[in-house]
C-alpha positions as CSV (number, residue, x, y, z in Angstrom):
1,X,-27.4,-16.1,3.6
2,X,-27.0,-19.9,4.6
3,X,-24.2,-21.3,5.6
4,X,-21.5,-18.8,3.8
5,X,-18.2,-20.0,3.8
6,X,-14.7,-18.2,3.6
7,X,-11.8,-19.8,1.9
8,X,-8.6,-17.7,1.5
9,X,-6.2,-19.1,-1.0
10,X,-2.8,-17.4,-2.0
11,X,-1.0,-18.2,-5.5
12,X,2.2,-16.4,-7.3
13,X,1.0,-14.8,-10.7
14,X,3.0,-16.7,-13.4
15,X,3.1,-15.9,-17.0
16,X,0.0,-14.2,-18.6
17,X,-2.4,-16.0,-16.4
18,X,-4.5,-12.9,-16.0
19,X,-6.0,-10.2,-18.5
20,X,-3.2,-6.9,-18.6
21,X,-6.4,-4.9,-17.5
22,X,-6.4,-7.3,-14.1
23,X,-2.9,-7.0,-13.4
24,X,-2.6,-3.1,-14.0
25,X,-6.1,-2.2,-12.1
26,X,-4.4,-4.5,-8.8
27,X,-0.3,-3.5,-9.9
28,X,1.0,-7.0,-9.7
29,X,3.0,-8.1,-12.4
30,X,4.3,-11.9,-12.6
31,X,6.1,-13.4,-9.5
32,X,4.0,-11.1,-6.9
33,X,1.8,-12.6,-5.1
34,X,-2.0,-12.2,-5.0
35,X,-4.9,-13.9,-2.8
36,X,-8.4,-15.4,-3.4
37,X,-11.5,-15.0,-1.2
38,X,-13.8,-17.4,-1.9
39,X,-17.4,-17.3,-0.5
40,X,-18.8,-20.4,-0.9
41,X,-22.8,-21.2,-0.6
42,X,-25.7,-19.3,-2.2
43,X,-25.0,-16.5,-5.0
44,X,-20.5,-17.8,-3.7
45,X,-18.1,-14.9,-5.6
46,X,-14.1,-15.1,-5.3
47,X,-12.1,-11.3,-5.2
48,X,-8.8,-11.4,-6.0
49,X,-6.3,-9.1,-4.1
50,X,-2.8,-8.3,-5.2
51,X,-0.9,-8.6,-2.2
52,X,3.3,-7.3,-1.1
53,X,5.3,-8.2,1.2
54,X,7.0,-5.6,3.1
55,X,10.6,-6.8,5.1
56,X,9.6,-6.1,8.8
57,X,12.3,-4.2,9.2
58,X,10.6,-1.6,6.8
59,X,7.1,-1.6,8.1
60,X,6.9,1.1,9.9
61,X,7.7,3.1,6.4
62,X,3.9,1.6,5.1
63,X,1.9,2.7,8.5
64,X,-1.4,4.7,7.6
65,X,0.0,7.7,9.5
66,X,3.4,7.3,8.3
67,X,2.3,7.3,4.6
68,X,-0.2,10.5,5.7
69,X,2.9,12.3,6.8
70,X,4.7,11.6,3.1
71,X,1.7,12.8,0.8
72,X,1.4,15.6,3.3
73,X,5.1,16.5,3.0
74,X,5.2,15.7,-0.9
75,X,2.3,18.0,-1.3
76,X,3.8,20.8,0.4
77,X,7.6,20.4,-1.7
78,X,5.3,20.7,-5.0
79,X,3.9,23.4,-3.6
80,X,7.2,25.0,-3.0
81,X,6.5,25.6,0.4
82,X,10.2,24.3,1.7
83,X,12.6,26.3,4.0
84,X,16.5,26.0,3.8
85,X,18.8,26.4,6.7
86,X,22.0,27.0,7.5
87,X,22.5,24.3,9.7
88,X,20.9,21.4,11.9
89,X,20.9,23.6,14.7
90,X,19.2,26.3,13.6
91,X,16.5,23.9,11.5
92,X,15.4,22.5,15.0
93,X,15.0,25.7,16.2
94,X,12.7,26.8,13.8
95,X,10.9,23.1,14.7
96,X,10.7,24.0,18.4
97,X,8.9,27.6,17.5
98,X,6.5,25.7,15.5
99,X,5.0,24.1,18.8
C-alpha cells in the first residue's frame, strides 16, 4: 500500500440523504450523527459509522462489562430464574452466601 491516508469526517444525517436500508443496517435516523473514514491513495474506500453520544454522566451504563452484566441479567429474568424477598436485608444475605 503507498502512502494510505486517513481522513475522519463527521456530518449530521439530514432528510433522506441515505438509502432506508443504510440508515436501518447502522440505526441512525435524521439528526444523529454519523462519521466517514476515508482511505485515500491506491484501491481509497470511505465506511460510514453511525455514531451516539452518550452524556458522561451515563457512561458507565454503556461499559463492555456493564452491558455484559444486563444481557446476562435479562437472560436470566426470561428465563424466570428470579428470587423475591421479603426485604433488603434478607436479599443481601442471600448475596453474601452466593460468595
Amino acid at each position: 500500500m503507498k502512502d494510505e491516508k486517513k481522513s475522519r469526517r463527521r456530518s449530521v444525517v439530514r432528510g433522506k440523504t441515505l438509502p432506508r436500508e443504510v440508515t436501518e443496517a447502522l440505526r441512525i435516523r435524521e439528526g444523529d450523527e454519523v462519521e466517514f473514514e476515508i482511505e485515500i491513495g491506491e484501491g481509497g474506500r470511505g465506511v460510514l459509522r453511525g455514531m451516539t453520544v452518550v452524556p458522561a454522566d451515563q457512561v458507565w451504563f454503556w461499559d463492555r462489562e456493564w452491558q455484559r452484566g444486563e444481557r446476562e441479567a435479562g437472560e436470566q429474568i426470561a428465563a424466570g430464574r428470579t428470587e423475591e424477598f421479603e426485604d433488603a436485608g434478607s436479599m443481601f444475605d442471600a448475596l453474601e452466601q452466593e460468595r
